[in-house]
C-alpha positions as CSV (number, residue, x, y, z in Angstrom):
1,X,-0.7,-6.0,11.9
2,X,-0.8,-4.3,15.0
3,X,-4.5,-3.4,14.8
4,X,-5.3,-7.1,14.1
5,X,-3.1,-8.5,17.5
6,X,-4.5,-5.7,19.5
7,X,-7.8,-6.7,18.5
8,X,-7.3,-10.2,19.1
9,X,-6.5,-9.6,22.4
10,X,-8.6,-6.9,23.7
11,X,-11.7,-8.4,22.0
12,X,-11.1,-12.2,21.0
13,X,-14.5,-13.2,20.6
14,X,-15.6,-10.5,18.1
15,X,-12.3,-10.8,16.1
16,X,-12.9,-14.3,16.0
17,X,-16.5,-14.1,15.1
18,X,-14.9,-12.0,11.7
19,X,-13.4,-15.6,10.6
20,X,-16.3,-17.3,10.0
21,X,-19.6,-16.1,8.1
22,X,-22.9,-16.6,9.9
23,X,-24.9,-19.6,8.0
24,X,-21.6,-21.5,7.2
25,X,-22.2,-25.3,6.4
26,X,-20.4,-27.1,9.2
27,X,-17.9,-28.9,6.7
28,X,-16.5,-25.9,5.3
29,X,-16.0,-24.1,9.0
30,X,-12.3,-25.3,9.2
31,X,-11.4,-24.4,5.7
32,X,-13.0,-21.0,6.1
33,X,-11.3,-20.4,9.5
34,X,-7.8,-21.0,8.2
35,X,-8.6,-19.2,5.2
36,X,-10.3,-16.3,6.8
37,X,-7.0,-16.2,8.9
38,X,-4.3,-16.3,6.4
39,X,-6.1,-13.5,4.8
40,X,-6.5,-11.3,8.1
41,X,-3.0,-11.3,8.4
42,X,-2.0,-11.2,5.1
43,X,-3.8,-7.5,4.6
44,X,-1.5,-5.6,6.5
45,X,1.5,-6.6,4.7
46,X,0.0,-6.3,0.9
47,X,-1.4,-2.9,2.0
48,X,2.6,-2.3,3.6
49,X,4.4,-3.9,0.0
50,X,1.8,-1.9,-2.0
51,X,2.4,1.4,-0.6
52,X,6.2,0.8,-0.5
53,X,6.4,-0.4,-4.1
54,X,4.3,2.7,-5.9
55,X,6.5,5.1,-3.6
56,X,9.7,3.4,-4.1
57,X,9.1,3.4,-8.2
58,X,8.4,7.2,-8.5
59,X,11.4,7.8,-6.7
60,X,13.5,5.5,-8.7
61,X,11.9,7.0,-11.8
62,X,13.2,10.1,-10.7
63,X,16.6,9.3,-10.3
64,X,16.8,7.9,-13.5
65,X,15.5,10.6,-15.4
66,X,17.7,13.1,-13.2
67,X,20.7,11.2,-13.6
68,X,20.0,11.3,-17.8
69,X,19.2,15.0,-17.7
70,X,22.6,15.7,-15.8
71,X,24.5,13.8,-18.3
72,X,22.7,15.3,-21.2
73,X,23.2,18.7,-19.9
74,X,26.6,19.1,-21.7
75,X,25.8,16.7,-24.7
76,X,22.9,17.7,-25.8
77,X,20.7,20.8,-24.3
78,X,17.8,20.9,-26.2
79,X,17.1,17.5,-24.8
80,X,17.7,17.9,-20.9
81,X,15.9,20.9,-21.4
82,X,13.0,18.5,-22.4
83,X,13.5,16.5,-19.5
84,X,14.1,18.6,-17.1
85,X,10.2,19.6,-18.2
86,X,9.6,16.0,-18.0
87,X,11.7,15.4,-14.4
88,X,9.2,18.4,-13.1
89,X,6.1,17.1,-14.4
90,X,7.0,13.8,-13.1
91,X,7.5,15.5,-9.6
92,X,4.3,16.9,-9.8
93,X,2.5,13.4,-10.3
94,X,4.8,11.8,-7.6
95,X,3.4,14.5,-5.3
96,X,0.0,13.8,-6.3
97,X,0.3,10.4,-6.1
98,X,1.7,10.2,-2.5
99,X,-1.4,12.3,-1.6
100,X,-3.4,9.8,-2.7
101,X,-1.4,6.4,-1.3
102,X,-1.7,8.5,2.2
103,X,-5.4,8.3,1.6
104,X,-5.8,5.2,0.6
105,X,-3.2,4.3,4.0
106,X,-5.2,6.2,6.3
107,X,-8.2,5.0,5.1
108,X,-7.7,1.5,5.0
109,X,-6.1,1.9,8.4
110,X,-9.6,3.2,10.0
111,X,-11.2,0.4,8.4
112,X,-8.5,-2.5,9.6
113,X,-9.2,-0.6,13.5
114,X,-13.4,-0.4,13.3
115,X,-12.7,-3.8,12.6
116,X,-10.3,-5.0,14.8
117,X,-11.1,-2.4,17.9
């Protein structure tokens, strides 16, 4: 969001030449500048409530498996011994996947400031 304000004010003309595709039939310019603005500001936050939401549901998948392994520890072993295999795998793909939400942050990032900058 920042990106986007920062470019609107260090460069308004080219950030506002993003809003509105070149050949656009002169009816459908205020449609396409509201539009074209709803969506320049929505970006930031979907790319924020994406990244937050796939982080925030490997973590809570975590817990909950940790939380059944500790209480199957003394019920039933052969089973938290299985998910205790599981909880580790599961830490594994966690750890993959916030390598790839970190690119996919950074990259989007770049693009938002070539854009915007």
């Amino acid at each position: 969001l920042a990106t986007v304000v920062l470019g609107l004010c260090t460069q308004p003309t080219q950030a506002l030449g993003h809003l509105l595709p070149e050949g656009t039939p002169t009816p459908l310019i205020p449609v396409l500048i509201i539009i074209e603005t709803i969506s320049l500001f929505i970006r930031p936050i979907a790319l924020g409530v994406r990244l937050t939401a796939n982080l925030t549901a490997g973590h809570l998948l975590i817990q909950l498996i940790s939380s059944a392994t500790s209480v199957l520890l003394s019920v039933l072993p052969a089973v938290a011994t299985f998910t205790i295999t599981l909880l580790f795998l599961l830490t594994l793909l966690e750890v993959a996947v916030a390598i790839i939400q970190a690119y996919v942050f950074v990259l989007l990032l770049s693009l938002y400031l070539q854009e915007n900058v």
